[in-house]
N, C-alpha and C positions, 0 to 999 in steps of 0.2 A: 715380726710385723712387716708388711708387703710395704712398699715405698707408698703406692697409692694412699694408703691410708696413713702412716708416718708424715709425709707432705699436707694431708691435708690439717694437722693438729698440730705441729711443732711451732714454737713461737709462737701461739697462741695466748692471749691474757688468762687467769683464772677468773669464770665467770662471777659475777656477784648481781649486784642488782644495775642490770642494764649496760652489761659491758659489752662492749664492742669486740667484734671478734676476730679481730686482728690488733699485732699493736698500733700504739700513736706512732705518728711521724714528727719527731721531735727537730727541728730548726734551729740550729744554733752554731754560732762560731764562739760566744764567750761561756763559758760555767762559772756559776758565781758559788764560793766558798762563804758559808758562813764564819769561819774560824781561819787566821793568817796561820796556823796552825798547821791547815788540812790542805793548802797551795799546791806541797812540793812532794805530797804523797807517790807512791808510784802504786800504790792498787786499789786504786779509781781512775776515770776517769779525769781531764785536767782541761782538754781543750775540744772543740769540734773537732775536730781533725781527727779524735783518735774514735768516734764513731757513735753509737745508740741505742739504745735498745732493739730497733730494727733492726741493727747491722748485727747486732749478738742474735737475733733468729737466723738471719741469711747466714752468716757461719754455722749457725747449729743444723742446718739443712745440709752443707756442703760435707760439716764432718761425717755426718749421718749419709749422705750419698754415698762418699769414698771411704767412710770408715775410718776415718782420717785424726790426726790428734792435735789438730791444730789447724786455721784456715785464717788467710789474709787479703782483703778486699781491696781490689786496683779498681779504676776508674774504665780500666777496656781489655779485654783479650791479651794486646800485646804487651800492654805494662804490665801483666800477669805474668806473663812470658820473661818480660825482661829482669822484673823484680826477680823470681827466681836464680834466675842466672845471677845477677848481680850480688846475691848473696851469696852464693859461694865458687866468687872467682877473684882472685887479685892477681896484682901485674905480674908477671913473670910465668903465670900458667898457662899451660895447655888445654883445650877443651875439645871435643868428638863431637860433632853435627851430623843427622843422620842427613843424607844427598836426600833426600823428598819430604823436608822440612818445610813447615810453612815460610812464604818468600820472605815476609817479613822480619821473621826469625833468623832466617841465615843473614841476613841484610846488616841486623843487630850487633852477629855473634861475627861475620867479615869485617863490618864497618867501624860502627864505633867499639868494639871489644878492642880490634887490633891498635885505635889511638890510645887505649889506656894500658897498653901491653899485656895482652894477651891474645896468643893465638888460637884461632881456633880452625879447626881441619875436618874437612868429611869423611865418610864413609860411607859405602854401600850399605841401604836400607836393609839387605837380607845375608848380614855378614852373620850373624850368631854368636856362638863363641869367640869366632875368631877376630872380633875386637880388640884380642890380645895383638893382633901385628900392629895394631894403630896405638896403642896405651903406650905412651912416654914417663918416661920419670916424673916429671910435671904436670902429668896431667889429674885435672882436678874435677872434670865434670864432664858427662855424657847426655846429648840430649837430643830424645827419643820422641815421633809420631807415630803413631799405630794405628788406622792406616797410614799412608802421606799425606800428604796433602791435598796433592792431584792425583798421583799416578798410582794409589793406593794399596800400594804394600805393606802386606802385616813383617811385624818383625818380631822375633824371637825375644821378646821381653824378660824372660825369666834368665834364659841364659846370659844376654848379657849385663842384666842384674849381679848375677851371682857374679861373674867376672869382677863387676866391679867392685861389689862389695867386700871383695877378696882384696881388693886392691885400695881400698877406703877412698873410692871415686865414685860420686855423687851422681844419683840418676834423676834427672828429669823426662817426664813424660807428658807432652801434650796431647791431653785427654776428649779434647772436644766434640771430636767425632762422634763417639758414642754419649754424651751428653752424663759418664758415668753409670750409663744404666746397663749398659751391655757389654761395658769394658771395665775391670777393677785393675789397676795397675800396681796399686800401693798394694794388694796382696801378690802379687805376681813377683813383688821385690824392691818395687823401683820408691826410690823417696820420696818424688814428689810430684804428686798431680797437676794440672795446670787446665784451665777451662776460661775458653771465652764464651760469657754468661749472658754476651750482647748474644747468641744465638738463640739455643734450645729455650732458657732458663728466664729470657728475656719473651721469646716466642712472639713478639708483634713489629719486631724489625722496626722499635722505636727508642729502645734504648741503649748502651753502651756499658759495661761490666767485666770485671774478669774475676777471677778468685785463683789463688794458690794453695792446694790443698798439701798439707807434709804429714806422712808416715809415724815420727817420733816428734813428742814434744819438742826436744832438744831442736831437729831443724823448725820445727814451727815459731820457737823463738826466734831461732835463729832468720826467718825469712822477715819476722815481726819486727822485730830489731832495722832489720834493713829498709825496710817499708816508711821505720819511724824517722829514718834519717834522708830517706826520699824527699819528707812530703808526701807521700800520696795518699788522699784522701777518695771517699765515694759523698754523695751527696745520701742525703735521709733519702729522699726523694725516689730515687733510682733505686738503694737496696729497698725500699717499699716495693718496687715495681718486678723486681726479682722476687721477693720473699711472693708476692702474688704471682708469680710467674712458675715456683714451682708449687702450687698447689695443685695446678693440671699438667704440670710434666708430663707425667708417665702417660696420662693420656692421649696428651697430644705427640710424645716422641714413637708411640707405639702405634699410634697411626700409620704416621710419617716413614716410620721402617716396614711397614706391612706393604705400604703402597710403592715403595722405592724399589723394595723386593720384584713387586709385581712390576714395575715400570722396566726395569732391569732387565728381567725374565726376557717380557715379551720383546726389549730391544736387540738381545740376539739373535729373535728370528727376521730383523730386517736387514733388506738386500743393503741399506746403504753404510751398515756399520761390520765393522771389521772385528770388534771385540767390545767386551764389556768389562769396565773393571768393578766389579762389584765381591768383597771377597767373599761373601755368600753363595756366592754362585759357584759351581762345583766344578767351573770350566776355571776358575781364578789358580793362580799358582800356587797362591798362599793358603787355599781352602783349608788345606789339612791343622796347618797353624792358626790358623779363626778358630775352625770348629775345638779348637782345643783349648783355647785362651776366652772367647766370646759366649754368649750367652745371647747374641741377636746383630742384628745388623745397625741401620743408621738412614739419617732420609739421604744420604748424600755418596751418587758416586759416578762413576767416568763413563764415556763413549770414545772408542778410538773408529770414530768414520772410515772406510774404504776411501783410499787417494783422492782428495779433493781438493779443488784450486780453492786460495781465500775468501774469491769473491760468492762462491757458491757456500761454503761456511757462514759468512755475514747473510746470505739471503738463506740458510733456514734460522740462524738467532733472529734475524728479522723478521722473519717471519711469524715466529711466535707467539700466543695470542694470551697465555695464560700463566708464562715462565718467562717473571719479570727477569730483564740482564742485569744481572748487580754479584756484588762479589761475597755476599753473606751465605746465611741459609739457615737453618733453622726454626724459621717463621713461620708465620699460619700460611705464606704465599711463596707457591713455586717458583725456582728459579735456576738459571742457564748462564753460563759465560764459558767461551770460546780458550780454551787453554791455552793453544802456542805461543802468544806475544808472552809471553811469563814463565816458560819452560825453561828452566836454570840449572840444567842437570850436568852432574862428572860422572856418576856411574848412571847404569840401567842400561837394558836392550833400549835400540831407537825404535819408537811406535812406527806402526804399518800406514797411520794416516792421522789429519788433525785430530786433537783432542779436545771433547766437551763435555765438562760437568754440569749435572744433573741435582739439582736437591728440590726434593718434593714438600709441599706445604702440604694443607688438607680438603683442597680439589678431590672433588671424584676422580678416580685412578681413570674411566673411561674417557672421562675429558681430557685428561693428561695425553692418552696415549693418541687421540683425536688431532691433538694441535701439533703434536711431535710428526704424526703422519700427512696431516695437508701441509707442513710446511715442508716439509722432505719432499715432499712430491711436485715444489715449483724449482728446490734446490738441486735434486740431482736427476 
């Protein structure tokens, strides 16, 4: 079955007479037990916190996405991120951070990881294999972007999977980029998927979501387990707003990559950009590893400008008529932000000039290219 159609029936009530065709949004922080008997069960539900029939479709969608055996719902992108990690790291370990990790992420995995003892250390996005010179005796978990973040690097996933898995060291992989549709990681090797769901899955840049997807039961308890000792809950509310959200995914994501393509394209032939990082694109480094790992591209990717002072960068974001400046993407509406101020790199070549990402909504692609050009044309 094609996702399109999978998305549109999953979690679905069985019809009867006059059912609604999605489920309730059930509201509750107490559950009441008939029988003092049935309090301290552990397979049922016990409190709000632990979710709802909503939240059992939103998981059944996510495993259904990644294929996945298990899925754990955070409250946003980065508590998806972090829950993972925090399930399988304790003090005294080591941990691998690919250098073009979301900022956030490294911020996590530098900042507070190191007050609770654990270190954690980079590596070059396009190492492969050879992962092996950074694997310590203690090291306990690798965690993987595919592309970057910004600077859009595919990486060798399988290979250094298999490394790890040789080594019984834990792969996480942030998947969001490709919203799961164009990128399957958990077949590629790696444990475990991670998706901030405020983007694609959310699509109206009004709500907040993450989900952690795990490979084998075993980590999916294992990540469930840590979640239940979090705290972290989702609201009914929100995964309603998700479980609606992927019922026109595939629609909407495949828009978004058809036009990003096109935006892409036509951005290397202008005078004022120096490159393109889109890995689609056959000029990219990594092309050859897309085309062999991906199945399509994503609405979101880079512009490395020809030398330009800051203040000409500010007056073409400024300039923009159509590509709100915000730091998401995914959403029905296009959007732009300036990279340099947040450029936190130890490895990679140094870019030829500023850097600005690009993630397309679902604007006609001519208007797109329209507002990119009158505003380039007062900047440079």
């Amino acid at each position: 079955m094609k996702n399109s159609t999978n998305f549109a029936h999953l979690g679905r009530p069985t019809p009867d007479l006059g059912t609604a065709v999605n489920p309730d949004v059930t509201r509750a922080s107490t559950l009441l037990f008939g029988k003092a008997e049935d309090l301290y069960r552990t397979d049922i539900r016990a409190y709000g916190r632990h979710g709802s029939t909503v939240h059992d479709a939103v998981k059944q969608c996510f495993n259904e996405l990644e294929n996945g055996a298990g899925t754990a719902l955070t409250p946003s992108g980065l508590s998806a991120v972090t829950l993972a990690i925090m399930a399988n790291v304790k003090a005294g370990d080591h941990i691998l951070v690919t250098d073009s990790i979301y900022g956030p992420t490294r911020a996590f995995s530098e900042g507070f990881l190191n007050k609770i003892g654990v270190e954690a250390e980079r590596f070059p996005p396009r190492i492969g294999d050879k992962i092996t010179d950074y694997i310590k005796p203690n090291t306990s978990l690798i965690i993987l972007e595919s592309p970057g973040s910004l600077t859009f690097e595919i990486q060798d996933v399988p290979a250094i999977c298999k490394v790890a898995a040789e080594k019984g060291i834990t792969t996480i992989v942030d998947n969001t980029w490709s919203a799961g549709l164009s990128y399957k990681p958990l077949g590629l090797g790696a444990d475990i998927s991670v998706h901030a769901a405020t983007k694609y899955m959310g699509g109206h840049s009004d709500i907040m979501f993450g989900a952690v997807v795990s490979r084998t039961k075993a980590m999916a308890n294992k990540v469930a387990k840590t979640r239940k000792f979090l705290g972290l809950a989702t609201s009914p509310d929100d995964a309603y707003q998700i479980l609606r959200g992927f019922r026109t995914l595939t629609t909407r994501f495949w828009a978004q990559e058809k036009a990003a393509f096109e935006l892409a394209s036509w951005l290397t032939e202008q005078d004022f950009v120096s490159s393109v990082l889109h890995p689609a694109l056959p000029s990219h480094p990594d092309h050859a590893l897309w085309s062999r790992d991906f199945t399509g591209g994503a609405c979101l990717f880079g512009v490395v400008l020809k030398p330009a002072s800051e203040a000409q960068v500010h007056t073409l974001m400024n300039g923009l008529k159509y590509f709100g400046l915000g730091f998401s993407y995914g959403g029905y509406e296009s959007v732009a932000i300036y990279c340099d101020p947040q450029l936190n790199r130890k490895f990679g070549d140094k870019l030829q000039g500023p850097l600005v990402r690009f993630g397309c909504g679902l604007e006609d692609i001519e208007d797109l290219k329209n507002d990119i050009e009158q505003s380039a044309n007062k900047a440079f």
